[in-house]
MDTraj code that builds the backbone (N, CA, C; nanometers):
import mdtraj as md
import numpy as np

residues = "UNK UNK UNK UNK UNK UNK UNK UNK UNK UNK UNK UNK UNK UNK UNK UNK UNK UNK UNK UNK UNK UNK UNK UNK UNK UNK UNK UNK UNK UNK UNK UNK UNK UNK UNK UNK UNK UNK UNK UNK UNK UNK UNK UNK UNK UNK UNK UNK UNK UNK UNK UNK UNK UNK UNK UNK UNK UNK UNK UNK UNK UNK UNK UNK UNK UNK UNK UNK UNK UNK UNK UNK UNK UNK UNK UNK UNK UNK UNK UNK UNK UNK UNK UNK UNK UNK UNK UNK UNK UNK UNK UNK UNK UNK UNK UNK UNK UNK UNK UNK UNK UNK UNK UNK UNK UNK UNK UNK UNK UNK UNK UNK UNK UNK UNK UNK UNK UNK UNK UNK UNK UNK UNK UNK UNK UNK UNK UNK UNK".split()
xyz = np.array([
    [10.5063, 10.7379, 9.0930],
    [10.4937, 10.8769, 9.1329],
    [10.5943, 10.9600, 9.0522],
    [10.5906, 11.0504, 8.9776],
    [10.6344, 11.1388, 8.9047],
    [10.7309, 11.2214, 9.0051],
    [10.8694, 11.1894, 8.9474],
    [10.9518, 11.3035, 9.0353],
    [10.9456, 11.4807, 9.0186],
    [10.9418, 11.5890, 9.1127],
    [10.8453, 11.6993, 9.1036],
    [10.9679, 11.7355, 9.1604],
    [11.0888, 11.7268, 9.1944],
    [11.2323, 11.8094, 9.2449],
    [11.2261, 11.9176, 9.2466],
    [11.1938, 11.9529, 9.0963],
    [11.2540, 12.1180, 9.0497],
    [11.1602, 12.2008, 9.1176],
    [11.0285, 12.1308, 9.0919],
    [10.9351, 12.2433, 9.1460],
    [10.9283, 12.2673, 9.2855],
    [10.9585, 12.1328, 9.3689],
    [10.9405, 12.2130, 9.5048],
    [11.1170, 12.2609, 9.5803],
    [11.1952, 12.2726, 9.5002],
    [11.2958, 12.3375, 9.5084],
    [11.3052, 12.4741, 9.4538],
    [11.2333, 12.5057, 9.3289],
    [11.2355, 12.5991, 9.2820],
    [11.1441, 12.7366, 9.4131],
    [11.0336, 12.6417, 9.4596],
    [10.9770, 12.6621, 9.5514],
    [11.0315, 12.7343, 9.6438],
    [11.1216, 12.6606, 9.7034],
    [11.1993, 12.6364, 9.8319],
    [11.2502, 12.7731, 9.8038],
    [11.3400, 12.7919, 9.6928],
    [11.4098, 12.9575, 9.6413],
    [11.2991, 13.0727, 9.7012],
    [11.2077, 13.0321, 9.6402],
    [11.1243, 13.1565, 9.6724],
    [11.0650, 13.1950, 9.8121],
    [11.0725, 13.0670, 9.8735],
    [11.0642, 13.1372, 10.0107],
    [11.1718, 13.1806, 10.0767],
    [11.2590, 13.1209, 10.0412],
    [11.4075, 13.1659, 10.0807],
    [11.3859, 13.3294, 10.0421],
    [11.3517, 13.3610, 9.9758],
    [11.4026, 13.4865, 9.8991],
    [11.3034, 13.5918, 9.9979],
    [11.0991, 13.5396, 9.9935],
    [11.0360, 13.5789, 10.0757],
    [11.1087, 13.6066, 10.2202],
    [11.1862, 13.5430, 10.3000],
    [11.2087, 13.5390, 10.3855],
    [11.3170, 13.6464, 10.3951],
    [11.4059, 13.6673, 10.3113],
    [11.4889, 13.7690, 10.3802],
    [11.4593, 13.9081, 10.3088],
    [11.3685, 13.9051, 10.2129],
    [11.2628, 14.0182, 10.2103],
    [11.2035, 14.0825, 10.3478],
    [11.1382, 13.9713, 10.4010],
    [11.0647, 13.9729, 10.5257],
    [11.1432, 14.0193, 10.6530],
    [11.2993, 13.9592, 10.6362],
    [11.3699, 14.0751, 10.7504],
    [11.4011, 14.1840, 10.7012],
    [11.4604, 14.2030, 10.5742],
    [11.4576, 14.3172, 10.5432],
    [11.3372, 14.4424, 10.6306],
    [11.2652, 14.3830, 10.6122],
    [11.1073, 14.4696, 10.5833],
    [11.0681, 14.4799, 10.7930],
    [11.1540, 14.4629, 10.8392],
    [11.1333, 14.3980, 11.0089],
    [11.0080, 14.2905, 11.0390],
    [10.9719, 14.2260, 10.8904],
    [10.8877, 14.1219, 10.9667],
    [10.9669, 13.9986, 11.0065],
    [10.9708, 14.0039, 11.0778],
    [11.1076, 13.8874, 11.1668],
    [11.0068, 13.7302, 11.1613],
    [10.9020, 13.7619, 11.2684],
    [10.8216, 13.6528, 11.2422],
    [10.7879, 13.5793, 11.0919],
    [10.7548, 13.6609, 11.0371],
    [10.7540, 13.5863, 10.8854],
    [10.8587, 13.5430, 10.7841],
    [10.9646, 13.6165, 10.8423],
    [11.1212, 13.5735, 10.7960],
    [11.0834, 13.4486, 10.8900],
    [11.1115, 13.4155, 10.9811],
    [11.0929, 13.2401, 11.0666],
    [11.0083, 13.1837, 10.9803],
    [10.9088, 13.1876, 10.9769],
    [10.8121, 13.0900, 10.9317],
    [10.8643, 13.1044, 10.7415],
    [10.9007, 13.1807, 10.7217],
    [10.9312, 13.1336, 10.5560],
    [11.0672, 13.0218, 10.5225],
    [11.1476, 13.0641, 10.6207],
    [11.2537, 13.0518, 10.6483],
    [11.2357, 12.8658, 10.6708],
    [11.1165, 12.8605, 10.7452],
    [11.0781, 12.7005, 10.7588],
    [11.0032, 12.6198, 10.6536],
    [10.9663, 12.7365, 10.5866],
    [10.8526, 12.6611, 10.4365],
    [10.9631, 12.6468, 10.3511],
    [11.0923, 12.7058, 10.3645],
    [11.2150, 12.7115, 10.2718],
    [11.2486, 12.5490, 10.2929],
    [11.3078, 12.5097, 10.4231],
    [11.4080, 12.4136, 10.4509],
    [11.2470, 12.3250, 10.3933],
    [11.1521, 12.3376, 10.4495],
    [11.0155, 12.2074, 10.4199],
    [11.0703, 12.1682, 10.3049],
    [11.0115, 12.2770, 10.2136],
    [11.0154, 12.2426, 10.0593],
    [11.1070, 12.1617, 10.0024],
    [11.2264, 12.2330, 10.0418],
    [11.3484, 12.1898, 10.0087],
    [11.3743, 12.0304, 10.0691],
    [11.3189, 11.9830, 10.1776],
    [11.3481, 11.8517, 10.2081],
    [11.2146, 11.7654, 10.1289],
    [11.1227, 11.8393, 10.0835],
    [11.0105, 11.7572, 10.0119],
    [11.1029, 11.7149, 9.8895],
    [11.1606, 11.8524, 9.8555],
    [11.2415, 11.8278, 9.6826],
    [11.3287, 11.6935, 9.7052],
    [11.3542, 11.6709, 9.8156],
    [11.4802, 11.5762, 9.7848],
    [11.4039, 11.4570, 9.8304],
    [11.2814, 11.4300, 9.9081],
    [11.2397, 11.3141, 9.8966],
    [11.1611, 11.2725, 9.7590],
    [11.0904, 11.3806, 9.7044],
    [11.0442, 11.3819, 9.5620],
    [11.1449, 11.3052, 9.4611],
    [11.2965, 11.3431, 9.4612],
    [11.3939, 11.3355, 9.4085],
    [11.4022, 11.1597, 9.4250],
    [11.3887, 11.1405, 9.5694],
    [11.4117, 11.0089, 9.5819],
    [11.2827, 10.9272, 9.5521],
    [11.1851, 10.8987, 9.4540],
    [11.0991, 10.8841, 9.4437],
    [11.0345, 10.8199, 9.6200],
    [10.9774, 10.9406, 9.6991],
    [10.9318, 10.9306, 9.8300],
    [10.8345, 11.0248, 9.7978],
    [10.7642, 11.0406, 9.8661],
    [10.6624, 11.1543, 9.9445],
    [10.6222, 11.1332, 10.1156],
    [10.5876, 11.2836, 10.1546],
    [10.5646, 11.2605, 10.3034],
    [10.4992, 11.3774, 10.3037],
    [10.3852, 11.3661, 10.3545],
    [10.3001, 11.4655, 10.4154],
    [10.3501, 11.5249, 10.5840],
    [10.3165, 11.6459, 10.5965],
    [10.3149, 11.7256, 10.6930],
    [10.4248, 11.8390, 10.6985],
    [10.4824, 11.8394, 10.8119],
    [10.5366, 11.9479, 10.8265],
    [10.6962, 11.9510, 10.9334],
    [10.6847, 11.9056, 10.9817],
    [10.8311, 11.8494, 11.0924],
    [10.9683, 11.8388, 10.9785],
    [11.0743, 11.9060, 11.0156],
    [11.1550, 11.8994, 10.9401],
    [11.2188, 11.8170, 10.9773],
    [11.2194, 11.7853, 11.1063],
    [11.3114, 11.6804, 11.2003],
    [11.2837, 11.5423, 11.1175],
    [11.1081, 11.4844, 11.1099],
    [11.0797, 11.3886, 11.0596],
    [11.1151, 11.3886, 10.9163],
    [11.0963, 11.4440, 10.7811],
    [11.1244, 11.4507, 10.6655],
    [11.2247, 11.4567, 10.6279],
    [11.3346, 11.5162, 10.7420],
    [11.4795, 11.4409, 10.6952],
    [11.5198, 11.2907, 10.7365],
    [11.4425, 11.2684, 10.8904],
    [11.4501, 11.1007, 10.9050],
    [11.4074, 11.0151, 10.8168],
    [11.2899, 11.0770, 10.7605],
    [11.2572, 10.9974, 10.6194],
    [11.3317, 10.9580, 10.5159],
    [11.4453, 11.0889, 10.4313],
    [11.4873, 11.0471, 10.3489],
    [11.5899, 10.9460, 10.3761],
    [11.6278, 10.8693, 10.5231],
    [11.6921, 10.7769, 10.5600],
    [11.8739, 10.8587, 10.5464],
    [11.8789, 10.9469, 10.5166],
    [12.0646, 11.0061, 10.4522],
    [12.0846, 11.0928, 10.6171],
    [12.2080, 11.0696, 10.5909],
    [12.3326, 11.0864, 10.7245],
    [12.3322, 11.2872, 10.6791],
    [12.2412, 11.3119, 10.8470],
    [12.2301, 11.5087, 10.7788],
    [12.3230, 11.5103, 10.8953],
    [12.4091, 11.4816, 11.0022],
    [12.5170, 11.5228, 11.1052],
    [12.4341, 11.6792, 11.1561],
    [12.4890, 11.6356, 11.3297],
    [12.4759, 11.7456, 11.3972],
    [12.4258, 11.8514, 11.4170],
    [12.4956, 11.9620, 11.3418],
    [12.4742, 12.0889, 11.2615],
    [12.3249, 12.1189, 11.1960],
    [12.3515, 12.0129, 11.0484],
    [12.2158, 12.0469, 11.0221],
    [12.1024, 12.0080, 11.1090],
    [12.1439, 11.9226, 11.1660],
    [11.9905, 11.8932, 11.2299],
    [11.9511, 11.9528, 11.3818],
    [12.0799, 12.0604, 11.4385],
    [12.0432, 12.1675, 11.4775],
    [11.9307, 12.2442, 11.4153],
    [11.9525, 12.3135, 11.3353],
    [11.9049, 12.3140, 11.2319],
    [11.7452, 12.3695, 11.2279],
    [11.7420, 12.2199, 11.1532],
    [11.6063, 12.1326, 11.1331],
    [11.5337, 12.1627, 11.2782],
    [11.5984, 12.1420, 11.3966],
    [11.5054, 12.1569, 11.4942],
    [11.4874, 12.2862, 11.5151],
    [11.5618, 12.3824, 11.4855],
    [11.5617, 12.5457, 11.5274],
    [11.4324, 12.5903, 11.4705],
    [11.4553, 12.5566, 11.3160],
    [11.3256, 12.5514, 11.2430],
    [11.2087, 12.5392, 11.3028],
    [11.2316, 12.4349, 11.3264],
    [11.0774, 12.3260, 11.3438],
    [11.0015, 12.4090, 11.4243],
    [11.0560, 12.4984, 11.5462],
    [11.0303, 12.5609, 11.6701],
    [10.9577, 12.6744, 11.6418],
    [10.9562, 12.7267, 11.4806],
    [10.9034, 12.8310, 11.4392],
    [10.7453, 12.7902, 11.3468],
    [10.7274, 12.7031, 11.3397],
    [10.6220, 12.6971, 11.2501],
    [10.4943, 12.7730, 11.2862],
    [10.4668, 12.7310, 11.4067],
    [10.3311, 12.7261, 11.4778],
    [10.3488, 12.9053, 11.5552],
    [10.4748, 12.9059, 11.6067],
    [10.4521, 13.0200, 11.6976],
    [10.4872, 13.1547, 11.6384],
    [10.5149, 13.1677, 11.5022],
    [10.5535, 13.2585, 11.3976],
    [10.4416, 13.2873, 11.3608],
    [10.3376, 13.2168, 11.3639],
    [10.1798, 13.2965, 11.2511],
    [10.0845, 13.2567, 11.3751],
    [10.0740, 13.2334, 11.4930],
    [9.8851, 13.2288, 11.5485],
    [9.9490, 13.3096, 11.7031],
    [9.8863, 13.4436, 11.7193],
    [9.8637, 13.5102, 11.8686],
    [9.8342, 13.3901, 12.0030],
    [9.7498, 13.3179, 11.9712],
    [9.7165, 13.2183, 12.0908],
    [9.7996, 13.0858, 12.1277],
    [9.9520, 13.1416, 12.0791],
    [10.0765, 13.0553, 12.1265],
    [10.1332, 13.1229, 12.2472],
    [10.0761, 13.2416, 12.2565],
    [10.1410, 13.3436, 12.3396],
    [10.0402, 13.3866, 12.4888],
    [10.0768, 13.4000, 12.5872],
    [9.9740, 13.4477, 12.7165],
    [9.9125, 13.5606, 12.6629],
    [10.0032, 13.6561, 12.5887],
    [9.9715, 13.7657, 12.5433],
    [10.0246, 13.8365, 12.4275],
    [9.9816, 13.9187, 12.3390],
    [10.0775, 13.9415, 12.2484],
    [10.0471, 13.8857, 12.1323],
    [10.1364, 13.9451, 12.0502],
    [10.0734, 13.8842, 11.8800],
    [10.2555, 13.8180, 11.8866],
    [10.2815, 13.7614, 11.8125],
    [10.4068, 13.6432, 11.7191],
    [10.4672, 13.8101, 11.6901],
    [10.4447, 13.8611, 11.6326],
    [10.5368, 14.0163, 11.6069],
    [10.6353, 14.0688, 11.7496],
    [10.5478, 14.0338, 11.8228],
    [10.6258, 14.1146, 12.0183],
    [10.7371, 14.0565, 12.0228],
    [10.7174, 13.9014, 11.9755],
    [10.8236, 13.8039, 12.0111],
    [10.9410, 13.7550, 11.9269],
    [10.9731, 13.8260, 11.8313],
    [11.0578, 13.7958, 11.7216],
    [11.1444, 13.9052, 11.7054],
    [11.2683, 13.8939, 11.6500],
    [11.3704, 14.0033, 11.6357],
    [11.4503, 13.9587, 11.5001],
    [11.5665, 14.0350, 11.4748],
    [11.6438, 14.0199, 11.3956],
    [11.6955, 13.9000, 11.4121],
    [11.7499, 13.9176, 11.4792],
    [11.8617, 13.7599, 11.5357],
    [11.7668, 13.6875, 11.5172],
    [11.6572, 13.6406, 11.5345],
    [11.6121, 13.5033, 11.5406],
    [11.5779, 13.4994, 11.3585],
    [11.5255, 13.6233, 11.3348],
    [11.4998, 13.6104, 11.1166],
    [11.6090, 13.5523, 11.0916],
    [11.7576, 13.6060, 11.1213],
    [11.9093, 13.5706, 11.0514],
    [11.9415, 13.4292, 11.1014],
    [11.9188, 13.3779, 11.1844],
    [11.9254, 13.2438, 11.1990],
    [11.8311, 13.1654, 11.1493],
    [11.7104, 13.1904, 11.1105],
    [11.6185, 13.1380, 11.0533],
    [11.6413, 13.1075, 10.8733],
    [11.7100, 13.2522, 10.8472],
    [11.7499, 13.1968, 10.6751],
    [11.9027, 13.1431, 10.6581],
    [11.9744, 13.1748, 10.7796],
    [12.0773, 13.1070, 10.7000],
    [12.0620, 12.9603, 10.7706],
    [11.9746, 12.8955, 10.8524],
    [11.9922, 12.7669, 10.8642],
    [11.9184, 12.6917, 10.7790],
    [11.7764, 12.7798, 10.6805],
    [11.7354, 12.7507, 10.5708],
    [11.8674, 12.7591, 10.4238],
    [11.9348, 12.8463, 10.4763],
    [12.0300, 12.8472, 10.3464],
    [12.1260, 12.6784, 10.3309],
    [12.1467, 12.6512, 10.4785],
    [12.1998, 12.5667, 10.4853],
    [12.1239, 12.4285, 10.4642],
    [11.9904, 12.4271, 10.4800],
    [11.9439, 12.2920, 10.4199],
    [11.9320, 12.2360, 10.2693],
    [11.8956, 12.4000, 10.2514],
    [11.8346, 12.4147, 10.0712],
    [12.0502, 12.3954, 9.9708],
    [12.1404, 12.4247, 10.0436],
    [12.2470, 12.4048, 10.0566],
    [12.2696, 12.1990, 10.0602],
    [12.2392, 12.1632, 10.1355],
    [12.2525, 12.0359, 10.1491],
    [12.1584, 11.9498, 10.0711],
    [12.0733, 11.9912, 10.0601],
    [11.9756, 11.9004, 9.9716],
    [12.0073, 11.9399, 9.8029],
    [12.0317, 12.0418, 9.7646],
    [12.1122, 12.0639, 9.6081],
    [12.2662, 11.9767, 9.5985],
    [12.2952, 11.9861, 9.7234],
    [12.4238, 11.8390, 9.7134],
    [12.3832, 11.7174, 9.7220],
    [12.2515, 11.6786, 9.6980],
    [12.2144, 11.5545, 9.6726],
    [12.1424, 11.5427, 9.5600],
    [12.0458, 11.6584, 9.5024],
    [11.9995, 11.6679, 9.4032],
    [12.0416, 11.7602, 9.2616],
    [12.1671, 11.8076, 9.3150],
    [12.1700, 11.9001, 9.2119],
    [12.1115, 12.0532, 9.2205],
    [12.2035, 12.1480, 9.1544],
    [12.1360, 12.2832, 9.1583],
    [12.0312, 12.2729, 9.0469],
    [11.9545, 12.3796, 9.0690],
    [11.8664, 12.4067, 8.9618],
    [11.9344, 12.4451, 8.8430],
])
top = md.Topology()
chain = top.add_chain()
for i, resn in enumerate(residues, 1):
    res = top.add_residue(resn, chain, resSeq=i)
    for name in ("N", "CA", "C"):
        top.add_atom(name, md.element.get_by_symbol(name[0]), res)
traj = md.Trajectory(xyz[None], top)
């Protein structure tokens, strides 16, 4: 399997970047959910790195995968994330309401900097771009 690092790190940047565009802009919800395609990517890059692959989406699982010691913190984290995938983009997570009613600042700003902090930890295993 061909190691593909750069690209889904390079990746990872750009949603990072999407994402605090997206609070900027008060889309909070889509700051979350980019914010989670950030840390994804970024943990694909480093199993890529490790010649691995893993399909799906759980950040919790794709760091258990790469088998490496992520402590506490990050994997706060990883789960804060994880919590946003689904209920950041579909109305019928909600009794009522669209994913927009339910999102704020605070939850965008925790959403990129705990993406800052994965895409952070996984360039200390792979290297910056």
């Amino acid at each position: 399997m061909p190691r593909r690092h750069l690209d889904w790190l390079r990746q990872a940047k750009r949603n990072l970047a999407s994402a605090e565009l997206n609070r900027g802009a008060g889309l909070y919800e889509e700051a979350c959910f980019e914010g989670h395609q950030a840390a994804e990517k970024a943990l694909k890059a480093l199993l890529s790195y490790m010649h691995m692959e893993r399909r799906g989406h759980s950040l919790v699982a794709l760091a258990r995968e790469a088998g490496l010691a992520v402590g506490e913190d990050l994997m706060r984290c990883l789960q804060y994330l994880d919590k946003h995938y689904i209920p950041a983009r579909y109305p019928d997570v909600y009794d009522e309401g669209a994913p927009m009613d339910y999102y704020n600042e605070e939850d965008a700003e925790r959403c990129i900097q705990c993406a800052e902090r994965v895409l952070s930890w996984v360039e200390g295993r792979v290297g910056p771009l």
